[in-house]
N, C-alpha and C positions, 0 to 999 in steps of 0.2 A: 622727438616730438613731445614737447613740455607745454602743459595746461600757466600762462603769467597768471599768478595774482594780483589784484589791481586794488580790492581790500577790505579789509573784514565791515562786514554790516552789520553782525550781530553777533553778541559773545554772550555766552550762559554758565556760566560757574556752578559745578555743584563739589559736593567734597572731595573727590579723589579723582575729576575730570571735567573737562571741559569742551561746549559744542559751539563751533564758530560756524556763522556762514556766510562763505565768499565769494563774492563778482571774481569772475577770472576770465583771462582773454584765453581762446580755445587759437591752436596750429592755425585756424582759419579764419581767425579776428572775428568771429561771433563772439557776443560776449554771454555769457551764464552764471549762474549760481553753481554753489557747491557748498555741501556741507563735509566737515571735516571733527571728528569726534574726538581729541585728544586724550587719550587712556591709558594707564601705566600700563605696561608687560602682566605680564598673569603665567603662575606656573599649575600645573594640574597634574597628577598622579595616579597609575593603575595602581590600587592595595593590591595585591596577593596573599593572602593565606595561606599555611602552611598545607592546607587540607584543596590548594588550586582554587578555591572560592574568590571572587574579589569584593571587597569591602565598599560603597555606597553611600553616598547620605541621601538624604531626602530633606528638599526645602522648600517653600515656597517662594516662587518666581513671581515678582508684583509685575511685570510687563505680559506675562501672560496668566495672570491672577491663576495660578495653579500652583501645587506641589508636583515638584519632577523630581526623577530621579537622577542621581551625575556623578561621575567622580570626585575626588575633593579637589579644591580649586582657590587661590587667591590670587590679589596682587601684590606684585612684585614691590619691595621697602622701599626708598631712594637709597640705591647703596647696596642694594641688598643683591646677592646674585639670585639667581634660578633655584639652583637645588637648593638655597638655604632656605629662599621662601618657599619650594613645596614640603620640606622636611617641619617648616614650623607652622604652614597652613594645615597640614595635615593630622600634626597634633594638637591646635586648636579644634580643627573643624570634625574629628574624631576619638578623641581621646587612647588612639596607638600613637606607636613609634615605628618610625626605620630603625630605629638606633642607630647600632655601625653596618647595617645593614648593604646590601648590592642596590645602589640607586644608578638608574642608566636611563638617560635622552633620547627618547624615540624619536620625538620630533619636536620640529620649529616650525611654528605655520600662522599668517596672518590671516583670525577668523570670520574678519569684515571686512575686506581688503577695499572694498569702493566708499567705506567714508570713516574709518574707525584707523588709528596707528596704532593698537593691542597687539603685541606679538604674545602668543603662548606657546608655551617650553610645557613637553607632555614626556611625562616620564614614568616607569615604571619600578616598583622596588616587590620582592618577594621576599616571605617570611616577617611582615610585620606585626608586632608585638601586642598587646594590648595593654596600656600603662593601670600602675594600682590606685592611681590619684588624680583618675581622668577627671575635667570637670569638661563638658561640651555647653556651648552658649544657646540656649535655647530662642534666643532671639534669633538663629541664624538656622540650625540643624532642628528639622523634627524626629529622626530618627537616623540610625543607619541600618543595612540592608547587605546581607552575603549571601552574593548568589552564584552559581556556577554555571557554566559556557552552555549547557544547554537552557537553564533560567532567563538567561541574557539574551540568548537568541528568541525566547517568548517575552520576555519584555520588550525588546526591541519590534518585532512583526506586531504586538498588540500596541504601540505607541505608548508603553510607560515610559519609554528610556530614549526619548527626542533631543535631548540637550547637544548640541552641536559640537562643543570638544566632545563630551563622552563618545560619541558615534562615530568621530573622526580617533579620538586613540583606541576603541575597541577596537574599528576595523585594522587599527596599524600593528595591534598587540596579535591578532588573529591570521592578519593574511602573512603578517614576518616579511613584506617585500620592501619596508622601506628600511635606510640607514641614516642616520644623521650624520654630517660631514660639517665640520666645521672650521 
């Protein structure tokens, strides 16, 4: 049961994606709209701390003109795999390291699945470092944030900690029922 495309109406270009929207004939020859968000991959990372704390940023989100709290998070290079992009988003967007640290894939999951093709790769590393020659972009990070499992669980019931990966890998790091198979 496949949605035909019949053809793009309209295309919006911005810099690292694009939002088309398309007439398509539906199983039952209705015909409708659809919008369709083309957007790279994106990989995201639990910090851990030596001391079990996990590491945060805080940025301002212009879609919902607020500062939230999240774990760190980019998109994927052309080229680029998963772990490389969260080991080097993560030293931009915090100024640690994994180093040679235990990096492991909790999960693969598509976070808009009804109009967005973003897959994000959620991973976890423990024991990260903090570099002597951080420099963090303050165009992007207003600060970072270490908080521990019971902190998380008041962020989280008080609505500071919304962001939809974060909420989806804390609950995967916490409840331990899922495995990634690949």
């Amino acid at each position: 049961m496949k949605e035909e495309k019949l053809r793009t109406i309209a295309t919006v270009h911005a810099r690292s994606f694009s939002v088309n929207l398309d007439e398509v004939k539906l199983p039952s020859g209705r015909i409708t709209e659809r919008i369709r968000v083309e957007h790279p991959d994106a990989s995201a990372l639990i910090p851990i701390l030596d001391d079990g704390r996990i590491l945060f940023v805080k940025q301002f989100r212009y879609s919902i003109q607020e500062e939230t709290l999240e774990i760190p998070a980019g998109k994927i290079d052309p080229g680029e795999d998963p772990e490389t992009c969260v080991r080097r988003e993560f030293e931009e967007e915090t100024g640690y390291s994994i180093g040679n640290g235990n990096v492991e894939l909790l999960l693969k999951y598509v976070p808009a699945i009804g109009y967005s093709s973003e897959v994000l790769y959620i991973f976890k590393a423990i024991g990260v470092k903090k570099l002597d020659s951080a420099i963090i972009s303050s165009d992007e990070i207003s600060s970072l944030e270490k908080l521990s499992f019971d902190e998380i669980k008041s962020a989280i019931s008080q609505g500071v900690i919304k962001d939809g990966k974060t909420l989806v890998a804390l609950y995967t790091l916490y409840s331990n029922c899922f495995k990634i198979s690949e």
